[in-house]
C-alpha angles and dihedrals in degrees: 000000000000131000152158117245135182108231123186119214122211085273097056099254116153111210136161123240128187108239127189124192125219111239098234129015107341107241096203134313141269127197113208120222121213136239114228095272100074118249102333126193086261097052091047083045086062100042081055092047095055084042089060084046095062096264112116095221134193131196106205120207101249085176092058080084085073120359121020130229088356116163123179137206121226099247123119091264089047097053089048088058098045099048080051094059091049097059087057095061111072117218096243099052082049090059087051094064088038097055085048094053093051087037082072097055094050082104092053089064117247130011133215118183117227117196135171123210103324092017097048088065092055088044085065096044096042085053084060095047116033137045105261126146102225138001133221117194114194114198081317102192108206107028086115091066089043085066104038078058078081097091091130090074089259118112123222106229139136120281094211137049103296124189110193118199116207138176123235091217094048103135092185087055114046125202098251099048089055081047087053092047088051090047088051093033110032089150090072119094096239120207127190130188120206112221090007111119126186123312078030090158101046120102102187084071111064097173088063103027120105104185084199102054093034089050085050092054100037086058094046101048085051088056090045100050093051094051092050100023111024 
């Protein structure tokens, strides 16, 4: 069972996030980051698809920080706006509304956050940040310059067990800068699809969408989630 439920971070801030029940026992939770077009059709496709797993799973609305109920398109003009929205949303206030979805599932058992392009970054931030029991990256562009934060000596890296997807054709995400992330990061599991480009898992973007490497890493990340999660 799917709906819709407002959900308040530490700030105060009231936003809606897109939860879907398991149909027996929960087995452990997963919080879905978005892309930067809301909680698309696809996205809400996905929090369906762990729910069906076992994981009682919940999307927050990143966007409700400064536009509510916004959801975008992938045309040119979409992606523009979305990659202005996302510029308005520190990362900081992103990981608020993260940490109170994932706050709702602390009665499911454990909790992984899955998150896909934008939200594959603050997947990687979050598993830094917050006390998850397990992180998923999507094609997470920036995580790079996460890491190279660390001038203090200090890393930036995740604090629980992380899996990261990546496609071989990304052009956003070049070879050498995942090779770079691995080097700061070797404790992560690192997956790499040949002819898969961004957007690789999407399938409401067939221009990016590849079914055999977003079957692989849809099997995968369900193995990965019941060794770390349940």
């Amino acid at each position: 069972m799917s709906r819709y439920e407002t959900l308040m971070a530490r700030d105060g801030h009231r936003f809606s996030a897109y939860m879907a029940t398991p149909a027996g026992k929960a087995r452990g939770g997963t919080v879905i980051v978005q892309e930067i077009f809301g909680l698309t059709r696809y996205i809400r496709a996905v929090t369906d698809a762990f729910a069906a797993h076992g994981y009682l799973s919940i999307a927050p609305a990143l966007f409700d920080r400064v536009r509510r109920d916004r959801v975008l398109g992938y045309s040119p003009e979409d992606i523009e706006q979305g990659s202005g929205l996302r510029l308005q949303i520190p990362t900081a206030k992103a990981l608020l509304d993260i940490a109170a979805a994932a706050a709702v599932l602390r009665h499911a058992g454990k909790a992984a956050v899955i998150g896909f392009c934008w939200g594959g970054l603050l997947s990687w931030v979050a598993a830094g940040e917050l006390p998850l029991g397990g992180a998923v990256c999507y094609y997470g562009g920036g995580i790079l310059e996460r890491v190279d934060e660390g001038v203090d000596g200090r890393i930036k890296t995740p604090k629980c067990p992380t899996m990261l997807h990546f496609g071989a054709e990304d052009r956003s995400i070049p070879r050498g800068e995942i090779e770079r992330i691995r080097a700061a990061f070797p404790a992560g599991v690192y997956h790499l699809y040949a002819a898969a480009g961004h957007a690789f898992s999407n399938d409401d973007r067939p221009q990016n969408y590849s079914a055999e490497a977003a079957a692989l890493a849809h099997q995968r990340t369900l193995e990965f989630l019941a060794q770390h999660i349940g």
